[in-house]
Structure formats: C-alpha cells, structure tokens
VOBA-1610 file (N, C-alpha, C; in pm, whole numbers, padded with zeros to 5 digits, always signed):
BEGIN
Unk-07232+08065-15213Unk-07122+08150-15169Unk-07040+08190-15291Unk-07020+08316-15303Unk-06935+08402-15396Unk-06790+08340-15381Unk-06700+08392-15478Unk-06550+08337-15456Unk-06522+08446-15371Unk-06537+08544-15370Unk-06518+08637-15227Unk-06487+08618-15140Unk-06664+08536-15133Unk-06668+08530-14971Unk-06636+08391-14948Unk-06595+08348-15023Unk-06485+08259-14991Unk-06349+08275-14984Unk-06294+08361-15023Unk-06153+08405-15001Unk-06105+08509-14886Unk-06239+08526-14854Unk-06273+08643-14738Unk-06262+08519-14615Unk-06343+08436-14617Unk-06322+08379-14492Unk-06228+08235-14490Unk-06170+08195-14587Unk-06059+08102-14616Unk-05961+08109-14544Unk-05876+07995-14535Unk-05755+08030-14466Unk-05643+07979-14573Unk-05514+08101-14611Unk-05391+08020-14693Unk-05402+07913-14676Unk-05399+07831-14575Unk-05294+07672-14547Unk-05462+07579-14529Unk-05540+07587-14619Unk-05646+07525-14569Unk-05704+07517-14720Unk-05740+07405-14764Unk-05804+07429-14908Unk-05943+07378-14890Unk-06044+07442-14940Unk-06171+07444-14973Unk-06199+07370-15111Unk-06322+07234-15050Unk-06401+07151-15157Unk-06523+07165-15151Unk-06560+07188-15233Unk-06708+07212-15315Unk-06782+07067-15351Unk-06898+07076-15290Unk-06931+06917-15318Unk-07040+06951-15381Unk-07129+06921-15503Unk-07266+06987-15516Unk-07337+06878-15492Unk-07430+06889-15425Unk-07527+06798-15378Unk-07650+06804-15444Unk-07687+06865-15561Unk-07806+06899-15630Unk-07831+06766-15703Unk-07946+06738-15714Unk-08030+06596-15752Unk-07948+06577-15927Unk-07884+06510-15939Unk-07872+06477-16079Unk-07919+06382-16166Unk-08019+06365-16208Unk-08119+06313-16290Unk-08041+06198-16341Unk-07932+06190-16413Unk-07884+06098-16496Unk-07834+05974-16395Unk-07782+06050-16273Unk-07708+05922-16186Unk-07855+05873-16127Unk-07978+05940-16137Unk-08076+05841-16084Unk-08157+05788-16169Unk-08104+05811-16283Unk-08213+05685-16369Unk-08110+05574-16372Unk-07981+05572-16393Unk-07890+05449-16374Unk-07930+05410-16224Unk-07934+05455-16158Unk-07950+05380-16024Unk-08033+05304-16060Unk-08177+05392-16126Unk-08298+05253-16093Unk-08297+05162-16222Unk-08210+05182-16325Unk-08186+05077-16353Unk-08082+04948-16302Unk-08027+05007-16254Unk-07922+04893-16211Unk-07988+04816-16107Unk-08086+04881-16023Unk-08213+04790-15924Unk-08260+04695-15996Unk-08320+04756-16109Unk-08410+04627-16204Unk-08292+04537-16277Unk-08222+04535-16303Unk-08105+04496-16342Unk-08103+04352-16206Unk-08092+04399-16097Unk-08018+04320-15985Unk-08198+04241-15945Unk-08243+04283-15969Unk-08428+04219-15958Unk-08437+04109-16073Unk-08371+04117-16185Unk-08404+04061-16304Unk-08308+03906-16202Unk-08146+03966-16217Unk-08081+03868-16169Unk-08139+03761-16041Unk-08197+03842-15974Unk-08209+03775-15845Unk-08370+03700-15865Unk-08428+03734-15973Unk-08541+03607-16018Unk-08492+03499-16079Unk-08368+03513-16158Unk-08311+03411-16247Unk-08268+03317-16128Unk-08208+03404-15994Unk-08149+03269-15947Unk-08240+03169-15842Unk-08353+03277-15814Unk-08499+03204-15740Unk-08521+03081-15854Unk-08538+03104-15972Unk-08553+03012-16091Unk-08475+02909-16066Unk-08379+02920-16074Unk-08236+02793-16065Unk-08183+02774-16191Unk-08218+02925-16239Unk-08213+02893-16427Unk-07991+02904-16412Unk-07992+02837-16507Unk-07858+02845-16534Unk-07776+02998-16588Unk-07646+03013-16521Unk-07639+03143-16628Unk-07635+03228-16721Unk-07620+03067-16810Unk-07621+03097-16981Unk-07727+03093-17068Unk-07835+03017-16962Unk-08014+02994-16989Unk-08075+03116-17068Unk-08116+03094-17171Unk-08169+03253-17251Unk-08326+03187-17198Unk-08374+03348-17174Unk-08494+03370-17132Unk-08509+03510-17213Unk-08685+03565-17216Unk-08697+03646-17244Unk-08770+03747-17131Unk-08740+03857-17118Unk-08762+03908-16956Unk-08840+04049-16991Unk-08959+04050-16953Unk-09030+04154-16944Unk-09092+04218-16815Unk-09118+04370-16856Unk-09182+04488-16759Unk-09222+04472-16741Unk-09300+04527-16628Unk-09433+04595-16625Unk-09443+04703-16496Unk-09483+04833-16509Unk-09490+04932-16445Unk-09629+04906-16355Unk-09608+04925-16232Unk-09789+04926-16154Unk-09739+05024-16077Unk-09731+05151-16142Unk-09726+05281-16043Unk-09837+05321-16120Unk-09944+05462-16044Unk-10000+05522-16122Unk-09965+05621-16244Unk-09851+05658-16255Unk-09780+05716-16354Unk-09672+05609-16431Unk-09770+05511-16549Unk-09657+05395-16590Unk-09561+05472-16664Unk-09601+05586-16727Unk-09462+05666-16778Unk-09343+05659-16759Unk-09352+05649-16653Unk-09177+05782-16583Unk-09109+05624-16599Unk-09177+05551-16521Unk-09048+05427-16512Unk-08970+05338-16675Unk-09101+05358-16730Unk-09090+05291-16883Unk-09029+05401-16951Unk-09019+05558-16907Unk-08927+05603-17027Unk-08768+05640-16954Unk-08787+05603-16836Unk-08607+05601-16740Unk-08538+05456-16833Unk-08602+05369-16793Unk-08556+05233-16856Unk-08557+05228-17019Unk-08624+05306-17077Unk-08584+05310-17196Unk-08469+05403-17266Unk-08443+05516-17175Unk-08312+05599-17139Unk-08164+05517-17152Unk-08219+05397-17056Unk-08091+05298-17017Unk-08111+05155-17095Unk-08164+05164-17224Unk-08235+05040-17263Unk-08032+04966-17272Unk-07949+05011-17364Unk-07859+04972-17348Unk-07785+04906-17283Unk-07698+04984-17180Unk-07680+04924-17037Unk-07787+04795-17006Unk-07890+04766-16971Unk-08000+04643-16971Unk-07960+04543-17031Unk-07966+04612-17193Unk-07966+04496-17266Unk-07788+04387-17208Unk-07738+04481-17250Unk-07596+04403-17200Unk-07547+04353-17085Unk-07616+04396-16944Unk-07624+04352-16818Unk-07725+04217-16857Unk-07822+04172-16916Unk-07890+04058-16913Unk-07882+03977-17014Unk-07788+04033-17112Unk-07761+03990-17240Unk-07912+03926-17343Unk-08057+04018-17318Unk-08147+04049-17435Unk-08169+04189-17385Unk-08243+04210-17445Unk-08350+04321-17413Unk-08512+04332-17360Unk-08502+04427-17283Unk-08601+04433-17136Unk-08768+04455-17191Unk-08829+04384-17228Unk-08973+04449-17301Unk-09052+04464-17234Unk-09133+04574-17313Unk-09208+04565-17234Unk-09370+04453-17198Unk-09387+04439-17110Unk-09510+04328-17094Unk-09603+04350-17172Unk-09630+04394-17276Unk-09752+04381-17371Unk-09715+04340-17460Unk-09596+04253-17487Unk-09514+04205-17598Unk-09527+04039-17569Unk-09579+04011-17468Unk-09566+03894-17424Unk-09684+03808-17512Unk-09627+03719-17568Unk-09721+03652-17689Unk-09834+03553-17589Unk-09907+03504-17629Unk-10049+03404-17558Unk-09962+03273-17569Unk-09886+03260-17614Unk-09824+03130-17629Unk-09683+03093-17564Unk-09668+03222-17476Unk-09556+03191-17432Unk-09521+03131-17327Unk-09422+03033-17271Unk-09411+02975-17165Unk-09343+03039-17075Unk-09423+03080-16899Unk-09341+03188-16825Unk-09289+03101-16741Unk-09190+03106-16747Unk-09109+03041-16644Unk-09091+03102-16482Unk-09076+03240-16465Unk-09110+03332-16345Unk-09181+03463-16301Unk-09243+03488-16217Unk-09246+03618-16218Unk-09327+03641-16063Unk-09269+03816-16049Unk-09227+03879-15936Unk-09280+03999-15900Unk-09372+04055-15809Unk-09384+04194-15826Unk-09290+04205-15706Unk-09225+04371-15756Unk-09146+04440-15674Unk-09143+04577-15625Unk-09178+04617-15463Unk-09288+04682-15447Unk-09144+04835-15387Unk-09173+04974-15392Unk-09078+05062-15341Unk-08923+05041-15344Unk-08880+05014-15532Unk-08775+04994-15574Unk-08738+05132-15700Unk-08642+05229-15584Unk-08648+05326-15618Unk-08797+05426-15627Unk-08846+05413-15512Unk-08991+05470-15543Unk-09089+05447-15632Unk-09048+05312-15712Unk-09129+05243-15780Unk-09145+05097-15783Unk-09315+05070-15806Unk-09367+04948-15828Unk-09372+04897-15914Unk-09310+04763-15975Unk-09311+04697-16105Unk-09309+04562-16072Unk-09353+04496-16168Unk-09349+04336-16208Unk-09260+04230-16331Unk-09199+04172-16293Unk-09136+04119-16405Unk-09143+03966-16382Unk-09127+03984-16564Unk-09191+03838-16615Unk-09069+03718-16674Unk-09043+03636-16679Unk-08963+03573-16766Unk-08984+03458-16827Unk-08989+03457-16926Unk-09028+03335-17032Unk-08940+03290-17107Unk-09000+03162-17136Unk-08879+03066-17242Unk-08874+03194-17358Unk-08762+03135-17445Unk-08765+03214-17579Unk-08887+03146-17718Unk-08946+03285-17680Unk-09038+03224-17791Unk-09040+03244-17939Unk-09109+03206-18020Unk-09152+03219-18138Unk-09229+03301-18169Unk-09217+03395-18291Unk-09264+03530-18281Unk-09294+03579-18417Unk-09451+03625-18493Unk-09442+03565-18634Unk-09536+03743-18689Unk-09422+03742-18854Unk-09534+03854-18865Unk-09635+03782-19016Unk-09748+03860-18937Unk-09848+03807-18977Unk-09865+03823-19099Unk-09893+03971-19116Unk-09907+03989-19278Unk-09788+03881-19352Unk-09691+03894-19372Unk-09591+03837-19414Unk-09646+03675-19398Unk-09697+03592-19321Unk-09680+03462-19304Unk-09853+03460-19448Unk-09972+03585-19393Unk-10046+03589-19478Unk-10007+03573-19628Unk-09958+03705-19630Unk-09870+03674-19806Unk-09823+03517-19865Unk-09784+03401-19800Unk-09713+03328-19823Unk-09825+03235-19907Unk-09941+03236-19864Unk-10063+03159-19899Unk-10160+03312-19940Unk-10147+03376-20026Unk-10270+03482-20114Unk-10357+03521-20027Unk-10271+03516-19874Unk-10450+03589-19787Unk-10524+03459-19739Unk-10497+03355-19714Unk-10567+03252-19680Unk-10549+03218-19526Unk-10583+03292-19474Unk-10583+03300-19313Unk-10594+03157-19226Unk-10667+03080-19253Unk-10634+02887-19286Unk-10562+02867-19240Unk-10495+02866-19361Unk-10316+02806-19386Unk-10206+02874-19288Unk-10254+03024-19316Unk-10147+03104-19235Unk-10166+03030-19076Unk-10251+03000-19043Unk-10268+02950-18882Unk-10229+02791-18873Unk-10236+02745-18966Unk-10175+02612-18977Unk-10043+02625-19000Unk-09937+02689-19053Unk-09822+02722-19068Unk-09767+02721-18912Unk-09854+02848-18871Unk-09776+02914-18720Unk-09828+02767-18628Unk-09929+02699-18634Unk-09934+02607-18526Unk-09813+02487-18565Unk-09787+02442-18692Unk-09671+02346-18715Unk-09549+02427-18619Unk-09511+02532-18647Unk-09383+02597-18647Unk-09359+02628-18492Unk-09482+02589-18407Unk-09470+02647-18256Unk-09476+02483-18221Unk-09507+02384-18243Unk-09538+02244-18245Unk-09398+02201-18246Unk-09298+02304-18343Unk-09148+02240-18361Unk-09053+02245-18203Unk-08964+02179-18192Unk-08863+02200-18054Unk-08760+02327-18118Unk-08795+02444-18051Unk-08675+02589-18050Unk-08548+02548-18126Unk-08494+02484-18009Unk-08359+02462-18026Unk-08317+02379-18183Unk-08422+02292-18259Unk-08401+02182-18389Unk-08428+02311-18450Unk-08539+02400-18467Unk-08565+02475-18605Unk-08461+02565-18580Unk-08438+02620-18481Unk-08318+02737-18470Unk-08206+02672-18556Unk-08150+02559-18539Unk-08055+02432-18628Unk-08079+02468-18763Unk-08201+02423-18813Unk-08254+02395-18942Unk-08246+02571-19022Unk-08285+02655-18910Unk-08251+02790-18990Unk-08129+02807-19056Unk-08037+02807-18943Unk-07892+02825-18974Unk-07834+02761-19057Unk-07900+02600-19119Unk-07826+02561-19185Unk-07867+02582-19304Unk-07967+02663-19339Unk-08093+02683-19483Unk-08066+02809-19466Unk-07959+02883-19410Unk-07919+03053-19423Unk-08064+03134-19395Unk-08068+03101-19306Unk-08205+03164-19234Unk-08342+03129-19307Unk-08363+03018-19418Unk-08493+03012-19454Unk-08474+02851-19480Unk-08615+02778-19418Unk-08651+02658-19430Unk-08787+02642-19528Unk-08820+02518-19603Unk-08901+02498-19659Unk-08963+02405-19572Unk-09089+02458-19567Unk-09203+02346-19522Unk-09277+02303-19606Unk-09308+02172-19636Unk-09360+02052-19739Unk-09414+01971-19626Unk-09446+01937-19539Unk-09494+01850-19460Unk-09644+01881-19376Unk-09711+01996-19461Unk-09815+02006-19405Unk-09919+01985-19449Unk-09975+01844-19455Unk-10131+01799-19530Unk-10176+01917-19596Unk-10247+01906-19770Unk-10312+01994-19737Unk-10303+02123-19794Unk-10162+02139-19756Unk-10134+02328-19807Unk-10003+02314-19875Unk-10012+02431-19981Unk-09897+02416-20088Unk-09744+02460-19987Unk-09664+02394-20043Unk-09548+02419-19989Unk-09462+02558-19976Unk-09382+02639-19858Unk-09352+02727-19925Unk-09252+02750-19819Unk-09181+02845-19848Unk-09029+02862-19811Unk-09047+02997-19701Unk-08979+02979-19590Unk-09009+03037-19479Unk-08866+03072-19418Unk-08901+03205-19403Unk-08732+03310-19441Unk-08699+03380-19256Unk-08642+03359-19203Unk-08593+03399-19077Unk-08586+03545-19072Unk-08660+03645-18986Unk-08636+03795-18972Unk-08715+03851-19098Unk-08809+03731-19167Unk-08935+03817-19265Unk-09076+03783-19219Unk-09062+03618-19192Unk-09215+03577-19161Unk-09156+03520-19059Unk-09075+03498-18980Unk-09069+03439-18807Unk-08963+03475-18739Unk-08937+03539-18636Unk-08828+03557-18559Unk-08857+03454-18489Unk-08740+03381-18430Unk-08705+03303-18303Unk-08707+03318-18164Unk-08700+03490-18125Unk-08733+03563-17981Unk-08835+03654-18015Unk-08886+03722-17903Unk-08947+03870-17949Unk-08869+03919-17902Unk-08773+03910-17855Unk-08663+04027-17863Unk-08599+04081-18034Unk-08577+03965-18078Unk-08547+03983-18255Unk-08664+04050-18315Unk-08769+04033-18332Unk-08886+04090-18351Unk-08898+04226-18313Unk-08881+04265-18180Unk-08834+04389-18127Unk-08747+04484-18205Unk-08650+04422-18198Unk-08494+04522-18210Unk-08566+04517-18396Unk-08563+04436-18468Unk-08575+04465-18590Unk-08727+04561-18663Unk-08828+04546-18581Unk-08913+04637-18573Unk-08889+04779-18523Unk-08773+04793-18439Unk-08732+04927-18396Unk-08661+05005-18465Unk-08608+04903-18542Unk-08483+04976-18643Unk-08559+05001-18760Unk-08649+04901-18831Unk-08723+04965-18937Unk-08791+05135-18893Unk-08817+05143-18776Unk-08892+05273-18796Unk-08844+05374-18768Unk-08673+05352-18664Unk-08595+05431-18693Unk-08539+05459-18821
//
C-alpha cells in the first residue's frame, strides 16, 4: 500500500502500524543458534556435569545439505562461544583419544538435524612442531605425545603455568631431553588449537 492509499482510507484520530512480516534471515540464524545453545545446555545437565565443568563440545550436521547449518553457526560462532564459555567445533576435530563424556542426536531443531558431542578437555599436539623437537624422528615424537597424554590435565596445565608456558621433559628412557613450549608443540584444548590455528590464517 502506497502512502496515498493510505491517507485515502485512514482516519485523523486513528494511527496506522506497519508491521513487516518478511522472513529476516539474521533473526533466524540467532534463533537456531540459541536452540543449539539450549541443546548444548540441556546435555550438560542430562550429564550432571557441574556448571563450571569445562568440556569440549562439538557438531555435527546430519541434514543432507551439512552446509547451511555449519555456516549459520559459524555466522554466530561468537554469541556460542560466550553462551558455553569455549567454542562449538566442529566434529572432525574430535581427536581418537578423546574422552566423550555425552552425546545426543537432535532431530527437527529449527528444521534441522544434528548431533552433539562432549568431551573431557583434551590434549592437542602439532605434529610437525613436536617432529622438529627430535630431527624428524617420528619414534620419539610418539613417545613424547604418549608420556604427555599419560600425564593428569589438570598437574601439567600447573606445571605449564608455572614454566611460563614451557616444561622440560627429562624423564623419558631413551630420548634426549627437550623443552616443550605451550601454543607451539601442545595446546591443552582443541579449542586453543582451534582459535590459534584460525588466527594464524586470518
């Protein structure tokens, strides 16, 4: 309707509201994030995990178009991250070694099907880099990462912080000793691993 023909059939003492009802894209990708958002929560509390419990919480799309949902949620990666306090990965990030503590498929949420995963916080290693440490000796490099996953989270996370993010390991039969640097050759989450791999390539 024209302003015309709206002033044509208006009345003085009567005011006219305009509501637009046209699909707005942005308020529906927040919607379906704030679904997965309230899906994430409501596995944590099936869990009995505590609220302050860090977990690491991953995707997974089972629509035939995994696109659309993985690039809405990556739209809103923000918002996520700070509603669950990490960041939302996606399920092919999930290491062979990780311990899952839950997971859920969730079926016509927002017209989409997905699965989510949640695991302890794991240990997360780059390779080349752990290679370098020993000249390419692929060996050692696997004897390194099996000591370092062998350790309890919570003591080496300790031992980082107090060695300013790098510990020396000397305690492994065998292989020369060498100094092992936090955010070069091991992150502590793959969320850290993540975010700092994202930013290098931004």
């Amino acid at each position: 309707m024209t302003k015309e023909q709206m002033d044509a059939s208006g009345d003085d003492d009567v005011k006219v509201v305009l509501l637009d009802l046209s699909h707005d894209d942005s308020l529906s990708k927040a919607g379906f994030a704030h679904e997965v958002v309230k899906c994430i929560q409501e596995l944590r509390e099936i869990s009995e995990l505590e609220p302050t419990y860090p977990v690491e919480v991953y995707f997974k799309s089972l629509d035939d178009d995994t696109s659309a949902s993985v690039q809405i949620l990556k739209s809103q990666e923000a918002y996520i991250k700070e509603a669950i306090c990490s960041p939302l990965l996606d399920s092919t990030f999930i290491p062979e070694h990780a311990v899952v503590i839950a997971e859920k498929t969730y079926r016509n949420i927002s017209n989409c099907d997905f699965e989510i995963t949640l695991t302890r916080q794991t240990l997360t290693f780059y390779d080349k880099a752990i290679l370098d440490l020993y000249s390419g000796n692929a060996k050692y490099a696997n004897a390194l990462k099996v000591y370092l996953l062998s350790r309890d989270h919570f003591n080496l996370k300790t031992e980082f912080l107090v060695g300013i993010n790098q510990i020396k390991v000397d305690c492994i039969e065998g292989l020369p000793d060498v100094d092992v640097v936090l955010g070069e050759h091991v992150f502590l989450t793959v969320g850290d691993y993540y975010s700092q791999t994202t930013n290098n390539k931004s």
